[in-house]
CHARMM-style PDB file with segment names, atoms N, HN, CA, C and O in Angstrom:
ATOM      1  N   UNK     1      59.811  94.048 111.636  1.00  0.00      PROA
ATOM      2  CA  UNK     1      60.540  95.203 111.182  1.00  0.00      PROA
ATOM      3  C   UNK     1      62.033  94.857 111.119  1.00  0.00      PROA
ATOM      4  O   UNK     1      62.489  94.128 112.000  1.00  0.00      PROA
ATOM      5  N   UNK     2      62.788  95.300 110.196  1.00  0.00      PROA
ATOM      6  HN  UNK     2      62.417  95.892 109.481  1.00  0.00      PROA
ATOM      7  CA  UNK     2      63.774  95.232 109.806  1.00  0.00      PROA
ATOM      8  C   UNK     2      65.078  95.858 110.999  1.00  0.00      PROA
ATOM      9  O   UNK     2      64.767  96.851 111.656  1.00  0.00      PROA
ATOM     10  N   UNK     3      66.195  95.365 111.173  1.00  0.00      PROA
ATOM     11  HN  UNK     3      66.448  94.558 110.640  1.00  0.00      PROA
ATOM     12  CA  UNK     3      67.203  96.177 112.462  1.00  0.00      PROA
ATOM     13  C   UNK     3      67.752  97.332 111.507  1.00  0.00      PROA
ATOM     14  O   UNK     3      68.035  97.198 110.317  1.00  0.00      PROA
ATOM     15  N   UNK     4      67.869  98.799 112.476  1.00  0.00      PROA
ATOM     16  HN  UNK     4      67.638  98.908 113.443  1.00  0.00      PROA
ATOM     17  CA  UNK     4      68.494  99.658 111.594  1.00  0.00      PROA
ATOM     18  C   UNK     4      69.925  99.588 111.263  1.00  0.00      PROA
ATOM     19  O   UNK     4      70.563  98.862 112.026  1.00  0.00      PROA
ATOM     20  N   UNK     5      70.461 100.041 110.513  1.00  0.00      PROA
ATOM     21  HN  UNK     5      69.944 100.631 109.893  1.00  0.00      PROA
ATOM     22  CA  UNK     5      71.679  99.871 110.282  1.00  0.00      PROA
ATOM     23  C   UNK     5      72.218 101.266 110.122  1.00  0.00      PROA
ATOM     24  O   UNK     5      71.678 102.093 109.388  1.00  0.00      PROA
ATOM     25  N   UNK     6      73.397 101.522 110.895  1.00  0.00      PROA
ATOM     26  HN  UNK     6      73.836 100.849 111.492  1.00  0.00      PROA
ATOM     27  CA  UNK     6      74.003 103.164 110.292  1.00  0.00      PROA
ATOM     28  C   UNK     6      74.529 103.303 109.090  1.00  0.00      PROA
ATOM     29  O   UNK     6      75.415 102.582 108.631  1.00  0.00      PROA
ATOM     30  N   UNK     7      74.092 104.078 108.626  1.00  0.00      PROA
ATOM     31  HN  UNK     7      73.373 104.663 108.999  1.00  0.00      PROA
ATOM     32  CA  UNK     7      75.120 104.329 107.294  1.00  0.00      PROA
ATOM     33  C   UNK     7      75.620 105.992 107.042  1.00  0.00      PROA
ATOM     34  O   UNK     7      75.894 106.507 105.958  1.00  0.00      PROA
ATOM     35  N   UNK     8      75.640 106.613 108.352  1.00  0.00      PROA
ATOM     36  HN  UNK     8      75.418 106.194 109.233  1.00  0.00      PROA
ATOM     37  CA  UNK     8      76.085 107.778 107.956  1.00  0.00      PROA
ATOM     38  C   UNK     8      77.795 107.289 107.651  1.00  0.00      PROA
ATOM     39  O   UNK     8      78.557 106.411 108.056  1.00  0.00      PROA
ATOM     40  N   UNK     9      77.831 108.254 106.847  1.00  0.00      PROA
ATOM     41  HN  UNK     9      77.213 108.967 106.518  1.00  0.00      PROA
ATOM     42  CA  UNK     9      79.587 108.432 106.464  1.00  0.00      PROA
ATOM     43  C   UNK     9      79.889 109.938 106.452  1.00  0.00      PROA
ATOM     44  O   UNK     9      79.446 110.890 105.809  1.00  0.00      PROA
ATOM     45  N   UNK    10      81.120 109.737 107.729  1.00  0.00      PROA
ATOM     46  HN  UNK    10      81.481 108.964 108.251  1.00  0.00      PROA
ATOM     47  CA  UNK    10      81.261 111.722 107.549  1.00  0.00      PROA
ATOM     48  C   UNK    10      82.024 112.131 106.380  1.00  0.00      PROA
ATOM     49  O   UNK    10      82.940 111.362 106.090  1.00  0.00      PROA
ATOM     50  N   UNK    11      81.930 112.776 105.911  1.00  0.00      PROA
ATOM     51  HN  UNK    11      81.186 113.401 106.147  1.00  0.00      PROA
ATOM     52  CA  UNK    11      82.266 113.736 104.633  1.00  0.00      PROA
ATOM     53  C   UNK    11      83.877 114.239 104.710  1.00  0.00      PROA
ATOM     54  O   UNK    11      84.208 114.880 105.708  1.00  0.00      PROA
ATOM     55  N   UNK    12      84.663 114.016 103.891  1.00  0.00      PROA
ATOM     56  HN  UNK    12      84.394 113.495 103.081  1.00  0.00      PROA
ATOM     57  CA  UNK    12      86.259 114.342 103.866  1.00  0.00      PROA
ATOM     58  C   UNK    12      86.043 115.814 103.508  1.00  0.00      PROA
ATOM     59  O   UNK    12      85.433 116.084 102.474  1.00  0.00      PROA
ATOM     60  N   UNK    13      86.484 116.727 104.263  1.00  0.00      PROA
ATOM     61  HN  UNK    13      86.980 116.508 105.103  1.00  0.00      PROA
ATOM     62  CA  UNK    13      86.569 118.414 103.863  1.00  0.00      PROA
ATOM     63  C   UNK    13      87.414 118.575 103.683  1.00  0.00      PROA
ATOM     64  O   UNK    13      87.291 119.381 102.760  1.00  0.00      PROA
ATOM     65  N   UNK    14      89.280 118.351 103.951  1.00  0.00      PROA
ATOM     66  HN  UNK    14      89.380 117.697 104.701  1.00  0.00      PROA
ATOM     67  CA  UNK    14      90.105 118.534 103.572  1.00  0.00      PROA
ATOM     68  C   UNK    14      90.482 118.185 102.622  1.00  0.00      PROA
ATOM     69  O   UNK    14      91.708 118.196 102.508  1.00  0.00      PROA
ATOM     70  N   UNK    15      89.652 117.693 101.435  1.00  0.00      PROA
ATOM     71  HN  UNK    15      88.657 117.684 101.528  1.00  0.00      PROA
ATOM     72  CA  UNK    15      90.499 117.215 100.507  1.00  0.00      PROA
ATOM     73  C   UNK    15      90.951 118.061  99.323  1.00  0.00      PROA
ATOM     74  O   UNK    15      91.652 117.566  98.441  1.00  0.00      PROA
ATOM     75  N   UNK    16      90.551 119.350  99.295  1.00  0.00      PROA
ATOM     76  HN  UNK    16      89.982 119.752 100.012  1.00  0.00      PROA
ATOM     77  CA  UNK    16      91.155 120.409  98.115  1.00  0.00      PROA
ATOM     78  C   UNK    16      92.268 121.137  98.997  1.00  0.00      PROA
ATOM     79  O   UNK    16      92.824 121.987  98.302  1.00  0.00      PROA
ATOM     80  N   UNK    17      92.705 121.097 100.106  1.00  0.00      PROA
ATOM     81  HN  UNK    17      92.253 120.406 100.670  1.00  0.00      PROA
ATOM     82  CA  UNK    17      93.717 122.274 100.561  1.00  0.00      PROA
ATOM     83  C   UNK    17      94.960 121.947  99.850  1.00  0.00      PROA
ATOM     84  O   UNK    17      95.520 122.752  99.105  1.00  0.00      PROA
ATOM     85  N   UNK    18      95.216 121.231  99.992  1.00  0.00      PROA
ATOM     86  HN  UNK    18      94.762 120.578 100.597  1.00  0.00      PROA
ATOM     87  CA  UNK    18      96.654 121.151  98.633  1.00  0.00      PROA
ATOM     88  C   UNK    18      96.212 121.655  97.406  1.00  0.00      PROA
ATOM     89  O   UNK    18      97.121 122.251  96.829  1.00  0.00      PROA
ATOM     90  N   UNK    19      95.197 121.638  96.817  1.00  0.00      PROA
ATOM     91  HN  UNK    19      94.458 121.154  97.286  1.00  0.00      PROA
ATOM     92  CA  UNK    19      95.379 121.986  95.631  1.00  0.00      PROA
ATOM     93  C   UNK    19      95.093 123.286  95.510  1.00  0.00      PROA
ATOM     94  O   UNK    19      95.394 123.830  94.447  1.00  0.00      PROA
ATOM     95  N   UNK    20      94.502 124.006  96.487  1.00  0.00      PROA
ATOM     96  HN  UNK    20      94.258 123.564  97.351  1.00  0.00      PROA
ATOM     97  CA  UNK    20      93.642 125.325  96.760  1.00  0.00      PROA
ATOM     98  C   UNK    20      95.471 125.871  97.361  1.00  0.00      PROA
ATOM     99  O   UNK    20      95.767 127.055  97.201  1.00  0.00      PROA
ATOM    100  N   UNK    21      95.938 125.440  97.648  1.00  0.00      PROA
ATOM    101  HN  UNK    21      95.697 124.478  97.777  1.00  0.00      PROA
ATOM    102  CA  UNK    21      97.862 125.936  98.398  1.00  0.00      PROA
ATOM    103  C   UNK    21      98.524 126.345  96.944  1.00  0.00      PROA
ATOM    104  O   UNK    21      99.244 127.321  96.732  1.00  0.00      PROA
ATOM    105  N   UNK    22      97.988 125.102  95.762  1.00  0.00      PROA
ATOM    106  HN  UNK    22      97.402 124.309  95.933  1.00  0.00      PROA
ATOM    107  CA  UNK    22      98.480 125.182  94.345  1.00  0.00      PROA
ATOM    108  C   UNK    22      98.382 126.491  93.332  1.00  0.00      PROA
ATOM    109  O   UNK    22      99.296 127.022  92.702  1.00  0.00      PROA
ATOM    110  N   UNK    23      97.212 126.781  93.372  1.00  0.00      PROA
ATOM    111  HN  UNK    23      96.470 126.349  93.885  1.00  0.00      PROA
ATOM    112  CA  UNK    23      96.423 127.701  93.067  1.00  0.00      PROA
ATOM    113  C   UNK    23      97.157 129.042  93.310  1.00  0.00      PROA
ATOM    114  O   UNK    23      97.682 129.764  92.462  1.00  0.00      PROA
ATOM    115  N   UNK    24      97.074 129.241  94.799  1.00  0.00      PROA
ATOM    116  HN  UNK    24      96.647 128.655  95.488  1.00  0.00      PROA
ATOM    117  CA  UNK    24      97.514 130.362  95.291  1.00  0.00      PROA
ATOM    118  C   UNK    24      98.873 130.819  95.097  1.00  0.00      PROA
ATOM    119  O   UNK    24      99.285 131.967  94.930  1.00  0.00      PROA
ATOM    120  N   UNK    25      99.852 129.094  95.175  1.00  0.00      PROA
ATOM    121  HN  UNK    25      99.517 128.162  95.311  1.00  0.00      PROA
ATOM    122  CA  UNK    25     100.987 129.533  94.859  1.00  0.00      PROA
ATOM    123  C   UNK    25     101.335 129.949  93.287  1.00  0.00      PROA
ATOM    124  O   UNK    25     102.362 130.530  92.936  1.00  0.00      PROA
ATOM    125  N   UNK    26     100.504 129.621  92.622  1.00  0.00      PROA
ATOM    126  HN  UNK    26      99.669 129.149  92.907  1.00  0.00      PROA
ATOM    127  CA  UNK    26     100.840 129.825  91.130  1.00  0.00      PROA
ATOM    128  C   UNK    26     100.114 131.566  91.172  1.00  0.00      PROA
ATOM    129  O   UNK    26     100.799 132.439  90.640  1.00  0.00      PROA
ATOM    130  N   UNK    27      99.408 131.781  91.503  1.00  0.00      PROA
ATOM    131  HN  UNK    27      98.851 131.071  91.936  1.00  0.00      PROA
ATOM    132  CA  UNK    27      98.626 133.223  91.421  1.00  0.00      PROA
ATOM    133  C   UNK    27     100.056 134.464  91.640  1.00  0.00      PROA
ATOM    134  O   UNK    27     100.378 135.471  91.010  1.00  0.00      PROA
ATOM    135  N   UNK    28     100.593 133.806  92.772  1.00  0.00      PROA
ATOM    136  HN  UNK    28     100.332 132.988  93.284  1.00  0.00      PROA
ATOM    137  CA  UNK    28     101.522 135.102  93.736  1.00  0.00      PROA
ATOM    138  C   UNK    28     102.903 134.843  92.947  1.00  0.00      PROA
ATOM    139  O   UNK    28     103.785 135.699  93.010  1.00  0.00      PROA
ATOM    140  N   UNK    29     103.141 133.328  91.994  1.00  0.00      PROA
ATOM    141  HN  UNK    29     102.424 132.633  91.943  1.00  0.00      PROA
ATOM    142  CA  UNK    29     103.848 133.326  91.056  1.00  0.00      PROA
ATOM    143  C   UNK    29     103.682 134.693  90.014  1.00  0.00      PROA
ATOM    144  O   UNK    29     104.203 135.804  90.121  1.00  0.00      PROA
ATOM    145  N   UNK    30     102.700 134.134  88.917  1.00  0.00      PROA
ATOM    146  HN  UNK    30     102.277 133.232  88.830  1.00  0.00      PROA
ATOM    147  CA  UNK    30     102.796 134.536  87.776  1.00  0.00      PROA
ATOM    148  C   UNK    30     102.435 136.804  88.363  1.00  0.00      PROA
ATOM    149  O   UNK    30     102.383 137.728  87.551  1.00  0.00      PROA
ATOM    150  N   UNK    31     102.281 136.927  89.891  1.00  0.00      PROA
ATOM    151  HN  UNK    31     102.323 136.177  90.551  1.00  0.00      PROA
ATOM    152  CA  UNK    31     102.177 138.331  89.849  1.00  0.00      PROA
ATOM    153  C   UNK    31     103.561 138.662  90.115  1.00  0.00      PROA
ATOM    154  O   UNK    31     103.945 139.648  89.485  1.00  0.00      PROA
ATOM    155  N   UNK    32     104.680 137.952  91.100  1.00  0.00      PROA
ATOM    156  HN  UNK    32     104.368 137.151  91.612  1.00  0.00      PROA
ATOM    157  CA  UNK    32     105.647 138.160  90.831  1.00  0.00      PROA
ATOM    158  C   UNK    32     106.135 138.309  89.355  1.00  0.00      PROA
ATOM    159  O   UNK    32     106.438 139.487  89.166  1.00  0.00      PROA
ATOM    160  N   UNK    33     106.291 137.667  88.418  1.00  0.00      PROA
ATOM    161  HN  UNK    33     106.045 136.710  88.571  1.00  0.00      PROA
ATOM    162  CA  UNK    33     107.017 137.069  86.957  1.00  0.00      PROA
ATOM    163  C   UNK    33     106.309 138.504  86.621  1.00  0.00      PROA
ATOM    164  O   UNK    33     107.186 139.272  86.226  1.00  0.00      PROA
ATOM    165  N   UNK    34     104.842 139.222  86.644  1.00  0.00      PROA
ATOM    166  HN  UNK    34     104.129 138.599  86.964  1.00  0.00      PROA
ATOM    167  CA  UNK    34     104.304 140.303  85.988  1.00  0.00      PROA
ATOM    168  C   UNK    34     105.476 141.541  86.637  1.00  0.00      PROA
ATOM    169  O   UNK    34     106.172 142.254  85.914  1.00  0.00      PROA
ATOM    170  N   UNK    35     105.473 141.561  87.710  1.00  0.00      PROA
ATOM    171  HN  UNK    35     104.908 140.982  88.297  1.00  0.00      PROA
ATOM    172  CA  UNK    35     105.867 142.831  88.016  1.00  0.00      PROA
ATOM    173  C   UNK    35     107.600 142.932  88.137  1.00  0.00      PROA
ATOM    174  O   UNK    35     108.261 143.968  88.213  1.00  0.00      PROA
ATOM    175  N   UNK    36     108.038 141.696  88.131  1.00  0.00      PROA
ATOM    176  HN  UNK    36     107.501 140.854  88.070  1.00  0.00      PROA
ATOM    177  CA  UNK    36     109.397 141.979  87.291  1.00  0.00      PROA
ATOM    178  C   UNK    36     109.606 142.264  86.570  1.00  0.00      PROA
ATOM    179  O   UNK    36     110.554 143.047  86.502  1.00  0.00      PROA
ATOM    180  N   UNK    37     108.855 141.849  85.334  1.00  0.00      PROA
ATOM    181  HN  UNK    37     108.085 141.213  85.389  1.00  0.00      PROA
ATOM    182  CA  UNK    37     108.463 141.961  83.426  1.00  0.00      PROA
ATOM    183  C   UNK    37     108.741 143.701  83.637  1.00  0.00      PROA
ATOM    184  O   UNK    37     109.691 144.443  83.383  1.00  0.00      PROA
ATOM    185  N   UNK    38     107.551 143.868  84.161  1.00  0.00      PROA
ATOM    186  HN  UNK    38     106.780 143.266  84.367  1.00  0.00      PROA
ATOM    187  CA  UNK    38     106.856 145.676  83.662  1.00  0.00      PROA
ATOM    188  C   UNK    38     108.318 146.477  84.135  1.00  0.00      PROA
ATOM    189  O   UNK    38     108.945 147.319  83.492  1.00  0.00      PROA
ATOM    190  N   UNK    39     108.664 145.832  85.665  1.00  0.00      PROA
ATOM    191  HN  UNK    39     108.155 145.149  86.188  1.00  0.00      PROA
ATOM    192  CA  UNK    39     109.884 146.490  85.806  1.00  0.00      PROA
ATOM    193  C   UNK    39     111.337 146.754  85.218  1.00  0.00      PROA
ATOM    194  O   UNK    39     112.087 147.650  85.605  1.00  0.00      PROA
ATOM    195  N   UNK    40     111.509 146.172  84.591  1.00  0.00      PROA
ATOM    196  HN  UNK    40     110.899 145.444  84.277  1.00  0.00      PROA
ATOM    197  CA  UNK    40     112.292 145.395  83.514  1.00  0.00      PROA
ATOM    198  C   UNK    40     112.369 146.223  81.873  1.00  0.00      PROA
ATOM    199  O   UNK    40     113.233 146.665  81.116  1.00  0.00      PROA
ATOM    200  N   UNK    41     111.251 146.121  81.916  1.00  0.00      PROA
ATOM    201  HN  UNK    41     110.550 145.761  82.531  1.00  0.00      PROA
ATOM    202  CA  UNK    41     110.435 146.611  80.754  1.00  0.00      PROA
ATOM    203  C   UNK    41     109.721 148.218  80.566  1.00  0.00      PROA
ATOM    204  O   UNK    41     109.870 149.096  79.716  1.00  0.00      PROA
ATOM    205  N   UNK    42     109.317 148.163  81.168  1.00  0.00      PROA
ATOM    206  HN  UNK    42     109.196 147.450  81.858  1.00  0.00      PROA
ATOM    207  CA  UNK    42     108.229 149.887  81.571  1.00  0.00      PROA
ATOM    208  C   UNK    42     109.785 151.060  81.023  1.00  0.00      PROA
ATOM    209  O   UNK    42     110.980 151.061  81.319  1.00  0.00      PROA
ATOM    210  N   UNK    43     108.925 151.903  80.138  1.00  0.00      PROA
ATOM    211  HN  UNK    43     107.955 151.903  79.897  1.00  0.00      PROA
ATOM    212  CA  UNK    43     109.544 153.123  79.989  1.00  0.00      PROA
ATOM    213  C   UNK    43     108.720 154.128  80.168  1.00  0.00      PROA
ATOM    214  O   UNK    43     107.724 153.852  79.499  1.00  0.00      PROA
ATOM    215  N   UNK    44     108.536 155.351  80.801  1.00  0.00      PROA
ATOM    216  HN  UNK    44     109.345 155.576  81.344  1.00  0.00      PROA
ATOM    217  CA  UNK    44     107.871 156.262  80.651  1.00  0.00      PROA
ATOM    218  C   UNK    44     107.751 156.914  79.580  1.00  0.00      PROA
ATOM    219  O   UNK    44     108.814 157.333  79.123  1.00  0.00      PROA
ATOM    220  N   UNK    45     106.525 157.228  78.826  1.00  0.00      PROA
ATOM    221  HN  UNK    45     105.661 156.887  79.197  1.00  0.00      PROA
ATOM    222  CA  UNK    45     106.409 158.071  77.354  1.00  0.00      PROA
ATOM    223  C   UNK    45     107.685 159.288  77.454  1.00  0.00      PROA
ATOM    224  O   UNK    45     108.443 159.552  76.521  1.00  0.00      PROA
ATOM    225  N   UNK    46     107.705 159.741  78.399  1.00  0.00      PROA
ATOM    226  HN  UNK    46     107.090 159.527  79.158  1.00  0.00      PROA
ATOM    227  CA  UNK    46     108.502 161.473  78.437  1.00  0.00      PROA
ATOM    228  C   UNK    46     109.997 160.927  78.606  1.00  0.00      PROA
ATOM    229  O   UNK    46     110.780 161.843  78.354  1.00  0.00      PROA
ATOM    230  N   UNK    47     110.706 159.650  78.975  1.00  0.00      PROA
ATOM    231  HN  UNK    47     110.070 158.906  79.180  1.00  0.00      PROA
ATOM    232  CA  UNK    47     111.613 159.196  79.278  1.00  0.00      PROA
ATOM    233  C   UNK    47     112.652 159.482  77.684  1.00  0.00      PROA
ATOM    234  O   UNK    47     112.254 159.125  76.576  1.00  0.00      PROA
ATOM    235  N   UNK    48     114.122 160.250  77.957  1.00  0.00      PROA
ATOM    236  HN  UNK    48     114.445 160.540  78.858  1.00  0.00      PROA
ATOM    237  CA  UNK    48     114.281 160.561  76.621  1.00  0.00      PROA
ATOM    238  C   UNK    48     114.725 159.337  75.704  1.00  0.00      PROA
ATOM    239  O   UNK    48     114.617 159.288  74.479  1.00  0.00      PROA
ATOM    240  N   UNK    49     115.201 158.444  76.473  1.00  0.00      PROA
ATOM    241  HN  UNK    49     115.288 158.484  77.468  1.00  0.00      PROA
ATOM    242  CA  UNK    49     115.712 156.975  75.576  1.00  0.00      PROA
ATOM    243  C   UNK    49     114.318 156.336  75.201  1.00  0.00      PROA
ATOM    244  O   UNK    49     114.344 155.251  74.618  1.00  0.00      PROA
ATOM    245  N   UNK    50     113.401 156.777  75.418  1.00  0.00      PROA
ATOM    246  HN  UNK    50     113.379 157.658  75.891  1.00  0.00      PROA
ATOM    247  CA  UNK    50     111.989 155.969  74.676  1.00  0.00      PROA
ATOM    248  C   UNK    50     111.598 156.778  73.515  1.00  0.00      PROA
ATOM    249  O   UNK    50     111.437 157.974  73.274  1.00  0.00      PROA
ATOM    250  N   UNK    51     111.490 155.427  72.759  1.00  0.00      PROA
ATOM    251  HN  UNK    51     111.621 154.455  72.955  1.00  0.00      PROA
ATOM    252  CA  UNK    51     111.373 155.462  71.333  1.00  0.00      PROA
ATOM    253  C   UNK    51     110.152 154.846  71.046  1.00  0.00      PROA
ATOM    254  O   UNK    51     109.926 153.972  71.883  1.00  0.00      PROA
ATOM    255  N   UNK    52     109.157 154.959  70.094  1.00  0.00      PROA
ATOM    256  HN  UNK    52     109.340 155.669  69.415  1.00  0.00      PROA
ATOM    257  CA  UNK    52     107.989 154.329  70.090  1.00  0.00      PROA
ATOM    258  C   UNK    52     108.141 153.757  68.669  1.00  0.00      PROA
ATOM    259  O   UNK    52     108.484 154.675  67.924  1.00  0.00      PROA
ATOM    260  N   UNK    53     108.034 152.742  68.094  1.00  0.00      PROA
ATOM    261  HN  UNK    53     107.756 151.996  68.700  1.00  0.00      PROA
ATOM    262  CA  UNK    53     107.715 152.161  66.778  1.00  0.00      PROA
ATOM    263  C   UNK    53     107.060 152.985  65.781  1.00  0.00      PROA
ATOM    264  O   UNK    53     105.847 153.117  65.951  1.00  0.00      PROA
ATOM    265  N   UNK    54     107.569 153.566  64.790  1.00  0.00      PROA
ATOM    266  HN  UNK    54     108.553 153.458  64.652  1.00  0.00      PROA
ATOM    267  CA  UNK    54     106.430 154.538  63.829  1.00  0.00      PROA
ATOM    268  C   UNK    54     106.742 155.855  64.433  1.00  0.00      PROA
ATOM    269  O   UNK    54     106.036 156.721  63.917  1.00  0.00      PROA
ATOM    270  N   UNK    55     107.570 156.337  65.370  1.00  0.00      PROA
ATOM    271  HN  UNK    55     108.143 155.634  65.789  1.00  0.00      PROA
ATOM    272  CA  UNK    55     107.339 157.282  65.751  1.00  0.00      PROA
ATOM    273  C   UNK    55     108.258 158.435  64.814  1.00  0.00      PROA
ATOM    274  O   UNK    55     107.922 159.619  64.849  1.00  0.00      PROA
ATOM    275  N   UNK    56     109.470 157.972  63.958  1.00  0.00      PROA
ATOM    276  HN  UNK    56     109.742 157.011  63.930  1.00  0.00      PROA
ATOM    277  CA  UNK    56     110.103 158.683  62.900  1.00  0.00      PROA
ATOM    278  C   UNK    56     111.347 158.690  63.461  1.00  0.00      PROA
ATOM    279  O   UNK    56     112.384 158.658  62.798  1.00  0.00      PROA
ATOM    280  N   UNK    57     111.273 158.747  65.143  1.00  0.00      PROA
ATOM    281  HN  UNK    57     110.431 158.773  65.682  1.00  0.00      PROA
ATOM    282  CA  UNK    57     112.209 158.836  66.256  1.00  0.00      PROA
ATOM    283  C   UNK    57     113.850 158.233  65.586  1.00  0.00      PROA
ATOM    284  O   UNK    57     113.633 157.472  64.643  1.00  0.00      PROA
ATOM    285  N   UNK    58     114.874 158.352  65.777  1.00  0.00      PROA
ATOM    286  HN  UNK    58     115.050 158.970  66.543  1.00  0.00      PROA
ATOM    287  CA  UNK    58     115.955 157.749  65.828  1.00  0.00      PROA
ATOM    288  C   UNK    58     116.510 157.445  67.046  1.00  0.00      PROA
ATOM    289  O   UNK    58     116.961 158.384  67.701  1.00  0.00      PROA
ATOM    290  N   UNK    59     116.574 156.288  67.503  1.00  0.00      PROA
ATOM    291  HN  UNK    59     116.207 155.525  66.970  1.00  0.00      PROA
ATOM    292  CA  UNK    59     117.179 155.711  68.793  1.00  0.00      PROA
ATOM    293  C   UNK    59     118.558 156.088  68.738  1.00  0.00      PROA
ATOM    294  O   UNK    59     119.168 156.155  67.671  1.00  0.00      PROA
ATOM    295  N   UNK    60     119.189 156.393  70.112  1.00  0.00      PROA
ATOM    296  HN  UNK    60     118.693 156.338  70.979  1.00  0.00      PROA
ATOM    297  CA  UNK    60     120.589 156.729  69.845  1.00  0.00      PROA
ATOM    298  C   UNK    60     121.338 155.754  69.647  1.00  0.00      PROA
ATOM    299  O   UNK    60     120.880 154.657  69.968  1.00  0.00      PROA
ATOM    300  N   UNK    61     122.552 155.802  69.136  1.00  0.00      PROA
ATOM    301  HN  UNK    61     122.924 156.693  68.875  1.00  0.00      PROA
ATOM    302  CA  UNK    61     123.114 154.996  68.498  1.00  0.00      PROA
ATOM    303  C   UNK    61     124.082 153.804  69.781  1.00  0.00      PROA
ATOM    304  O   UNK    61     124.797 154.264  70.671  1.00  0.00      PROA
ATOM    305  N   UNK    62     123.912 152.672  69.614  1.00  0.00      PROA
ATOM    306  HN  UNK    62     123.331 152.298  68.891  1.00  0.00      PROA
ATOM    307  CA  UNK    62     124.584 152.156  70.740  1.00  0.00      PROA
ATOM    308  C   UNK    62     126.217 152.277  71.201  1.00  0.00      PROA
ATOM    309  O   UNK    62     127.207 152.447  70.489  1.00  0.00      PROA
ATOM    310  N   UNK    63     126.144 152.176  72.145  1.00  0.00      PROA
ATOM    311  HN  UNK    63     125.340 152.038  72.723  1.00  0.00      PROA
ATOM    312  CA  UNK    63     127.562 152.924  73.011  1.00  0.00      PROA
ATOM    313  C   UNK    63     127.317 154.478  73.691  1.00  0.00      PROA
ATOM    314  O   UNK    63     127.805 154.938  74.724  1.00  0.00      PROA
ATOM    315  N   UNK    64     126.613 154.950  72.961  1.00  0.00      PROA
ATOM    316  HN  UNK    64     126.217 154.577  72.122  1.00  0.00      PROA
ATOM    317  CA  UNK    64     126.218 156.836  73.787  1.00  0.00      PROA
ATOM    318  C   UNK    64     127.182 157.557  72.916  1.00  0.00      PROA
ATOM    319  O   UNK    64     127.858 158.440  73.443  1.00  0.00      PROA
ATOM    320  N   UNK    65     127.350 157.273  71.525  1.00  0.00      PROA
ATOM    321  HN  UNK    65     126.801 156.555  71.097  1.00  0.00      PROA
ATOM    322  CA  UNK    65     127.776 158.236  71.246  1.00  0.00      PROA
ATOM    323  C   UNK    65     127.417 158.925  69.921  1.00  0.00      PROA
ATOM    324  OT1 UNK    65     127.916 160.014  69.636  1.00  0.00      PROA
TER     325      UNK     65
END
């Protein structure tokens, strides 16, 4: 009979946490970059300086007067 030989090899588990760190940091990125945008951006329909495209509306004229 043949001598046994080991051949277990333990398994690397850490090897996505950097990129899984990547991930996450780009996620909590691009929700920051969103909710600046909307903030930035967002008008309420009833808001009187909102004007809608097509709407016939005349925007006031710049300066406020």
């Amino acid at each position: 009979m043949a001598p046994h030989v080991d051949r277990y090899v333990p398994a690397v588990t850490n090897g996505g946490k950097g990129i899984a760190a990547f991930i996450i940091a780009l996620a909590l990125a691009c929700v920051v970059t969103a909710t600046y945008v909307h903030k930035q951006t967002y008008r309420h329909p009833t808001d009187p300086t909102w004007h809608g495209k097509g709407s016939g509306d005349l925007a006031p004229p710049e300066g406020g007067q």
